[in-house]
N, C-alpha and C positions, 0 to 999 in steps of 0.2 A: 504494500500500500504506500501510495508515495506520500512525501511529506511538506509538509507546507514551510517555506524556509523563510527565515526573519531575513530583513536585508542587513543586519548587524554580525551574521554569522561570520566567527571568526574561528582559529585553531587557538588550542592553549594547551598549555603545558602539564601533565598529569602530578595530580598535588599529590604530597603524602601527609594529608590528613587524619589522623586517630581519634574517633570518636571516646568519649570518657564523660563523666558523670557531669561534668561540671556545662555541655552542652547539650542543645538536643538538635538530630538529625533530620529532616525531613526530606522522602524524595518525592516530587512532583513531576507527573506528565500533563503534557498540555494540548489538548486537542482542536481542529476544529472542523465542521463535518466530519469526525472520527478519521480523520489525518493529523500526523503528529507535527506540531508548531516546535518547530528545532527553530537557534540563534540567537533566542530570548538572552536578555542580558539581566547580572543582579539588579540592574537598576527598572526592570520591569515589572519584580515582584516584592510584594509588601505581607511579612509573615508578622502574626499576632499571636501572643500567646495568654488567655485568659481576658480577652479583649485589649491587651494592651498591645504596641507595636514593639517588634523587636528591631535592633540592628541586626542584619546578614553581618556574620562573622566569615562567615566563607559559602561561596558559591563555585557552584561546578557544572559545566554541561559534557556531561558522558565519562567524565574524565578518572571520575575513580575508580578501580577495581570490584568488577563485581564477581559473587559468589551464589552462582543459581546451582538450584537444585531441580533437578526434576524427579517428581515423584509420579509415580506412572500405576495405574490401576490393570493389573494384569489378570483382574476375577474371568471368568471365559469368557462375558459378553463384547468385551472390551477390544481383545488381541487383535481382531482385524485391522482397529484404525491404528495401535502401535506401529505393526508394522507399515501400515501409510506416512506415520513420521518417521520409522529405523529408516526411510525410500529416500526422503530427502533430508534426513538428521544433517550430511554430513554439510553439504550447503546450507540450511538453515543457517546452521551454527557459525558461518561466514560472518553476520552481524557480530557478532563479541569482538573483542580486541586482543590481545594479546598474552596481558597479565590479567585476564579474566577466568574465572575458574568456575567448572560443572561437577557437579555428582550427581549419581544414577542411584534413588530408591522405589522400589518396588514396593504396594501391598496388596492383599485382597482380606481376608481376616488376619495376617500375621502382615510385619513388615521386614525389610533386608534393606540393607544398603551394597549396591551389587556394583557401586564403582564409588572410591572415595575422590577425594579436589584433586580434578587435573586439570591441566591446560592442553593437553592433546586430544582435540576434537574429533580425529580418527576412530582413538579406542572409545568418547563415548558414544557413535555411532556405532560403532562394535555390538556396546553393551547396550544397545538400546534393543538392537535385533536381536540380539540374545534373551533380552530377555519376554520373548513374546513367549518363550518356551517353558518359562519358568514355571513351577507347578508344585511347587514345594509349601508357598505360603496359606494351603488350606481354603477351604470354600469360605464367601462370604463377602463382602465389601466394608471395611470397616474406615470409613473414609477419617472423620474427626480423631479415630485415637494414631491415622498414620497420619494427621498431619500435626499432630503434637509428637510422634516421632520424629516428623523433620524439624522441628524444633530444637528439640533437645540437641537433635547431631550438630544441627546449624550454630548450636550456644558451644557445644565440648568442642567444635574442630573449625570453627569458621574464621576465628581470630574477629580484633577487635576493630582494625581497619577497611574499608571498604563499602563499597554498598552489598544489600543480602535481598535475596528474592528465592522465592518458589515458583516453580511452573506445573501444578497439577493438573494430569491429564484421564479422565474419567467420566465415566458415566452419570455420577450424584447420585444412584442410585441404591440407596441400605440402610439401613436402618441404626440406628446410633444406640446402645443400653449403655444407660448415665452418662452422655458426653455428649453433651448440646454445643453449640456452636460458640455462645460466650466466651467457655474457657479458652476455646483454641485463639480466637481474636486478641482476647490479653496476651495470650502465649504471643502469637506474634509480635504484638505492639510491643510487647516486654523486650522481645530479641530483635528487633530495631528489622524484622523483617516482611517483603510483602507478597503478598499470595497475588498469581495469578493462575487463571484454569482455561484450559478447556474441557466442555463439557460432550460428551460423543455420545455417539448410540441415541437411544431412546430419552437419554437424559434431559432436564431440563429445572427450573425452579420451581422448589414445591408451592402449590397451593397456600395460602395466605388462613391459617384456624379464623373461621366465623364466630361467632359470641354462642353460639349455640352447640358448637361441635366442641365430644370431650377428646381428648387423647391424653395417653399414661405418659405422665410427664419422662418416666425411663425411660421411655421410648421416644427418638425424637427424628424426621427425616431431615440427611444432612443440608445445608443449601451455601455453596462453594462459591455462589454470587452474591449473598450476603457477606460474606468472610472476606471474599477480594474486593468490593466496595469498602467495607469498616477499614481494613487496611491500606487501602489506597492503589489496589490495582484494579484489574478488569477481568472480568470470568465471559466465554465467549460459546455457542451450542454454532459445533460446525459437523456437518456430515463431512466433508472434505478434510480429514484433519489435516494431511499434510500441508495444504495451504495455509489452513491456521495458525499450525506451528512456529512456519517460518514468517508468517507477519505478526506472529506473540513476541519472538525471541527479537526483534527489531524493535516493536515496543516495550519490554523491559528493557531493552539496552540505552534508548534515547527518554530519559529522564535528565531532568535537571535534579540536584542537589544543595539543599539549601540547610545551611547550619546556624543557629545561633547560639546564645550564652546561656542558660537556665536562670532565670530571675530566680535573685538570691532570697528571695519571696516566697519562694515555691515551700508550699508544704506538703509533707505524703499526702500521695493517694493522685488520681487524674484531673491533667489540666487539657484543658481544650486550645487546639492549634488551627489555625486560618489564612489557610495564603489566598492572595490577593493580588492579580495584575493590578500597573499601576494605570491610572487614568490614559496613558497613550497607548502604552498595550493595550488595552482594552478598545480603544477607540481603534486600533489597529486590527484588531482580534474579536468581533463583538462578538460573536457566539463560541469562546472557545470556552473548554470545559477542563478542567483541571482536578486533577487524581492527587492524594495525597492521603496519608493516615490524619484523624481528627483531633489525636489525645495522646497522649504521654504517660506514662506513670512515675513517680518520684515514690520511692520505695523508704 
């Protein structure tokens, strides 16, 4: 999908920036007509934290390392469109840069991590095909408890610098015992990461409970569109998946990054965050739409 380019678009220099307590991260994409607005400069966006404005302490476009994971639903209904992404994994993955790093997790009721961080795009096309085969992790779809799986891997092996994102690819379809969608949404806001999905097969967002209808609260269907809005990505229903793939992994890549300082104000528990084109962007941009997580947490 082609991108909508600022006339300010310049190159820069890749910062080594380490995220740490004393700041908070936020990445933003910027859309319009659901084309990505690349070239924005810091001085287009105005970030607030608890209504008040902050300074950008540091801004970034594309430029820091990221650490995607994809997590891949290999329950049977699924395999087909895997291997429609293992078809074109290896170009997809052409969008990343260099010092960009992937892992390959797998679940269906159990999870596996079937490739840890690398940078050779090759082998995770490898192990992408590989794992249409896989057949080890038991009937079932247990989407919410593997994606607080990728959590945890993302906190014990991700390190502290760079940008972090998910790419789940799955049907949505299973049923959740005790693990609603909140917890996983903290999980990620907590590990400064963002979900993105696509959604395959038959899948799609579940139905909206009526005031009238009961359902047993342990039991709950998952919805991976709610979870990558709360965090600040995009969940997408393609029958094509390979198409989607490679214009997902373009769209995770082309965020901007916006850091400030944490007001020495902050007290435990969530604050609310608000980026904001400024008045010429905007006049620039009138309908563009901007991705970003909403809240923080000060622990």
């Amino acid at each position: 999908m082609a991108a909508v380019t600022s006339p300010t678009d310049t190159a820069e220099a890749t910062p080594t920036f380490t995220s740490g307590v004393s700041n908070v991260r936020i990445d933003v994409q910027v859309t319009q007509d659901n084309q990505l607005v690349t070239g924005l400069t810091k001085d287009d966006f105005a970030i607030f934290d608890d209504q008040r404005q902050q300074p950008i302490v540091y801004f970034g476009r594309e430029s820091e390392p990221l650490s995607l994971l994809l997590l891949l639903d290999v329950s049977g209904s699924t395999r087909q469109y895997i291997e429609q992404i293992a078809d074109v994994a290896r170009t997809s993955l052409r969008f990343l840069r260099p010092k960009d790093r992937v892992a390959v997790m797998v679940f269906a009721r159990n999870t596996r991590v079937r490739l840890p961080w690398t940078t050779d795009m090759t082998q995770v096309a490898s192990e992408l095909r590989g794992s249409v085969t896989d057949d080890t992790l038991g009937a079932g779809t247990n989407i919410n408890e593997s994606l607080l799986s990728a959590v945890s891997y993302i906190e014990e092996t991700a390190g502290n610098s760079g940008r972090r994102a998910v790419l789940a690819i799955t049907d949505n379809l299973g049923l959740n015992y005790k693990s609603p969608d909140q917890p996983v949404i903290d999980a990620l806001e907590s590990a400064d990461t963002v979900l993105n999905a696509i959604v395959i097969g038959k899948g799609k967002r579940p139905e909206p409970i009526s005031g009238n209808t009961y359902r047993n609260p342990d039991f709950t269907s998952p919805d991976v569109f709610r979870i990558s809005e709360e965090t600040g990505g995009e969940a997408v229903q393609a029958d094509k998946a390979g198409q989607s793939f490679a214009s997902m992994i373009e769209r995770i890549r082309t965020r901007y990054s916006i850091h400030y300082n944490k007001p020495e104000s902050a007290k435990s528990g969530y604050h609310k965050v608000e980026v904001m084109l400024s008045p010429q962007a905007r006049q620039t941009y009138p309908q563009a739409v901007l991705r970003y997580r909403k809240r923080y947490r000060v622990k």
